[in-house]
Steps between C-alpha positions, in 0.01 A plus 500: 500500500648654219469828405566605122429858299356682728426831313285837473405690226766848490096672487494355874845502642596721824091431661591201731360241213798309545518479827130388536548197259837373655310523815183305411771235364652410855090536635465274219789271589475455883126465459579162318815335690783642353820548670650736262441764217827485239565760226758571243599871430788688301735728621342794326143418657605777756145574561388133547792429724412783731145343453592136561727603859210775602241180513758225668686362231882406541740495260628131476739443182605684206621393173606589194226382194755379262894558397389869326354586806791422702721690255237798590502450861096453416357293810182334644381523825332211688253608772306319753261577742431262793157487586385414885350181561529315161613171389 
């Protein structure tokens, strides 16, 4: 299971909103089968990162998005988060 843009409203931020809904998503996720939860972040996600590794998630790969971003040391982070019991 993929998960992609994850995000709370700035109104919202700092109240555990985040953590709830990344949460629910491996519920959601080992309820139905899954082996796995992936993600994509960026390097200046600080926040998310620390969100992502607080709730299981490993960082698996980085890359760089594209020759610019190389040239800016700009990465992406892969992360993956095996989930007990699924296929």
């Amino acid at each position: 299971l993929e998960l992609k843009r994850m995000s709370v409203s700035k109104d919202y931020r700092g109240r555990g909103v985040s953590k709830a809904l990344c949460g629910e998503v491996l519920r959601f996720a080992r309820a139905r089968g899954y082996g796995a939860v992936v993600l994509s972040t960026s390097m200046v996600q600080v926040a998310a990162q620390r969100l992502y590794e607080g709730q299981g998630f490993r960082k698996v790969s980085t890359f760089s998005p594209s020759l610019l971003g190389s040239l800016l040391c700009f990465q992406i982070f892969h992360y993956r988060c095996d989930l007990p019991g699924g296929t």
